[in-house]
C-alpha positions in Angstrom: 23.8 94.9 -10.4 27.4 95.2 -10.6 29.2 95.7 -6.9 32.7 96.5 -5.7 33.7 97.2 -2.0 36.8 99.5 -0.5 38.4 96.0 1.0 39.0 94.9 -2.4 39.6 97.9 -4.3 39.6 97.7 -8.6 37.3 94.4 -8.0 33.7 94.4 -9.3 31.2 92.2 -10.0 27.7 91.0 -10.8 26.0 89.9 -7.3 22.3 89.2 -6.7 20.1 90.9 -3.9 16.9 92.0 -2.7 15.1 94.8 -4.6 13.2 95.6 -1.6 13.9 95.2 2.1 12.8 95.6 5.4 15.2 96.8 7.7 14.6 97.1 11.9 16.8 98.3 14.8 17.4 100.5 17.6 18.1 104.3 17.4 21.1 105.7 20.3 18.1 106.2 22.7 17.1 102.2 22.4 13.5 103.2 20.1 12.8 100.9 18.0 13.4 101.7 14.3 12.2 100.9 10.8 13.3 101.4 7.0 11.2 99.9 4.1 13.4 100.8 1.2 14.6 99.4 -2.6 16.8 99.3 -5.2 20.3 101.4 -4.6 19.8 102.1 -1.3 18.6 98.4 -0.4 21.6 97.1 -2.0 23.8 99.7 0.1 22.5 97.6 3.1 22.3 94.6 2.5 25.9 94.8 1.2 26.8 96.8 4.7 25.1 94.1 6.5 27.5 91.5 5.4 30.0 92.9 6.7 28.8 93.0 9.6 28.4 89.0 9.3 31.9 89.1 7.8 31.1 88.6 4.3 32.5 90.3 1.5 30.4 90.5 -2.2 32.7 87.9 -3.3 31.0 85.5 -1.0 28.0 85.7 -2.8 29.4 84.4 -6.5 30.1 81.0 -7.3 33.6 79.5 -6.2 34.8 79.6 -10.3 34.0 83.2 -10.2 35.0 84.4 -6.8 38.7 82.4 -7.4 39.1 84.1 -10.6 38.7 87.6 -9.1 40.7 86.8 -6.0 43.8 85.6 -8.2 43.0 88.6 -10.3 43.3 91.2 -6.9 46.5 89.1 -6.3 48.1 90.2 -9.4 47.5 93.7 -9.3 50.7 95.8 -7.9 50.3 97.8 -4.5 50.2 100.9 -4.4 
């Protein structure tokens, strides 16, 4: 599925992940919690993960394909 991400806006591409996951953690109060979930959502995740491990979706392409978007966001005029 096609992804894009608010840190490199007018960017998207094609990056592979999980259909389904299993997600645990800890609620405010310290109980433990956990999501079993798939497709959109999953992605949603997994993609907000990352960032949490400081990786962008570009990360995740091959270095041909994550250079040509990079020179590509370059290009583009600021706002």
């Amino acid at each position: 599925m096609e992804e894009g991400c608010l840190c490199l806006p007018g960017i998207k591409a094609e990056v592979k992940r999980k259909k389904n996951i299993l997600v645990r953690g800890f609620d405010k109060q310290g109980k433990e919690l956990t999501l079993e979930t798939s497709d959109l959502l999953a992605r949603v995740i997994q993609h907000e993960i990352d960032h949490l491990n400081g990786i962008l979706f570009i990360d995740r392409l091959s270095r041909l394909k994550r250079d040509l978007l990079i020179n590509k966001f370059k290009k583009k005029k600021p706002l």
